[in-house]
C-alpha positions in Angstrom: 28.8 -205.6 -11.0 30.2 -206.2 -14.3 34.0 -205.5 -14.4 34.8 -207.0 -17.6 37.3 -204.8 -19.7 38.0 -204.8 -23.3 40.5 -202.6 -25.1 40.8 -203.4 -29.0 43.3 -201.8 -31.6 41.4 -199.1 -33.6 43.9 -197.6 -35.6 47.3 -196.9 -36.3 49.9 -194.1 -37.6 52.8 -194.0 -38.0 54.3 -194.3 -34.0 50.8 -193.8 -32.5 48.4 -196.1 -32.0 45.1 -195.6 -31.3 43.0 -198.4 -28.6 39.4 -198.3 -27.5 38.8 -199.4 -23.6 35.2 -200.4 -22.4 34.4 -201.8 -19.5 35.5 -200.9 -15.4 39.3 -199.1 -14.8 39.4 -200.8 -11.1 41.2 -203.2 -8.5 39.5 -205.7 -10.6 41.1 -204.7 -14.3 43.9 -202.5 -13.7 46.1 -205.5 -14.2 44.8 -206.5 -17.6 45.0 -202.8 -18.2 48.3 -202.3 -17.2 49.6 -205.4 -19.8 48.0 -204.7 -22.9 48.8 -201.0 -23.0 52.2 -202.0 -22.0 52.6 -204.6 -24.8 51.1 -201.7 -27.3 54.0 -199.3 -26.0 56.2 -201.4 -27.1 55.3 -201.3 -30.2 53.7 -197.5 -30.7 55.4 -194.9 -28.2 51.9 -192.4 -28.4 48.7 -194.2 -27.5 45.4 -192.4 -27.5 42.9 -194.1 -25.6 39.2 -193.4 -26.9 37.8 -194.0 -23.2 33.8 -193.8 -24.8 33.1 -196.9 -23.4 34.1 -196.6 -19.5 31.9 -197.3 -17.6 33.9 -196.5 -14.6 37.3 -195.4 -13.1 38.7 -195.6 -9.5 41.8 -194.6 -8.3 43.5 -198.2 -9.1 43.0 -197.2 -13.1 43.9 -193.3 -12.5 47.1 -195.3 -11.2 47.7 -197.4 -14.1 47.1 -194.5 -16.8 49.8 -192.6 -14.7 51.9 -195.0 -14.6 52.0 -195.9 -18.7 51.8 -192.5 -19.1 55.3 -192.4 -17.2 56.3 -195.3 -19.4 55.6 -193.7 -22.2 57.1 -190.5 -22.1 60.3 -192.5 -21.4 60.2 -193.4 -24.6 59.6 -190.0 -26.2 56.1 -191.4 -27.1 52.7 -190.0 -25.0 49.5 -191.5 -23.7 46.7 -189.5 -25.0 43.0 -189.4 -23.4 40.1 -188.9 -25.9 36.4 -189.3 -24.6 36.9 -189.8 -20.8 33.0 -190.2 -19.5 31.7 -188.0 -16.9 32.5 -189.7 -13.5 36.4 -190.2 -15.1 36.7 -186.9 -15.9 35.6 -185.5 -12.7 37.9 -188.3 -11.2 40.5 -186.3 -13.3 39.6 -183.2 -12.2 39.3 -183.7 -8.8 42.6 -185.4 -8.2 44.2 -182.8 -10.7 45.4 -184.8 -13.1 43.6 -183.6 -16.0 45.9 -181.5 -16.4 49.4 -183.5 -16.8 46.9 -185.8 -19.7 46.1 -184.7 -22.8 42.9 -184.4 -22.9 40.2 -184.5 -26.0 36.7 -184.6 -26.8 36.5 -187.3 -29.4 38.9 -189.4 -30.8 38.8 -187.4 -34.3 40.3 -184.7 -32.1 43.1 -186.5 -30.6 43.6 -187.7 -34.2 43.9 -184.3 -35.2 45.9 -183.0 -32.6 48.4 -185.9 -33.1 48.7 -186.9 -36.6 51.5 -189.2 -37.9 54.4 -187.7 -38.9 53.9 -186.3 -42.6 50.4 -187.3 -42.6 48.5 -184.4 -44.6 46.7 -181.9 -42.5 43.1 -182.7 -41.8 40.5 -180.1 -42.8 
């Protein structure tokens, strides 16, 4: 089993930031995880995570999104979940933590639902 992860910077607004994650959320990753999402809270307090590109999630990388998203609504910022696959939404669901994340589609739609302060309205 591949378990390599990549997250990349995709964007950036203002305070938010927004990352793209590929790879495995696991025991294997969670700690790579865990550092670069840490290290972009530090510099962007809202971070929306286009999760497109999971390929899976166990309860080690539910753990880690809970715990940054503790982090960062410490710092008045918010960790934002756009794209979850399948198998991590039903994770999600199951474990009923889809509903303490914000939750979207597409990454457009986090984008939209979180634009940067005195950005324009998109149409």
């Amino acid at each position: 089993m591949n378990s390599a992860l990549h997250i990349d910077l995709a964007d950036t607004r203002g305070q938010t930031a927004a990352l793209t994650v590929s790879g495995e959320l696991d025991l294997t990753t969670f700690g790579a995880l865990d550092r670069s999402l840490e290290d972009a809270l530090s510099e962007h307090p809202t971070l929306i995570l286009d999760l497109t590109g999971v390929t899976f999630c166990d309860s080690s990388g539910l753990n880690t999104l809970l715990r940054l998203r503790r982090r960062a609504q410490d710092t008045g910022g918010q960790l934002v979940l756009a794209a979850p696959p399948p198998q991590m939404l039903r994770l999600l669901t199951l474990t009923g933590t889809d509903s303490i994340f914000a939750l979207y589609g597409s990454l457009a739609e986090a984008w939209s639902a979180h634009p940067a302060p005195g950005a324009p309205p998109t149409t």
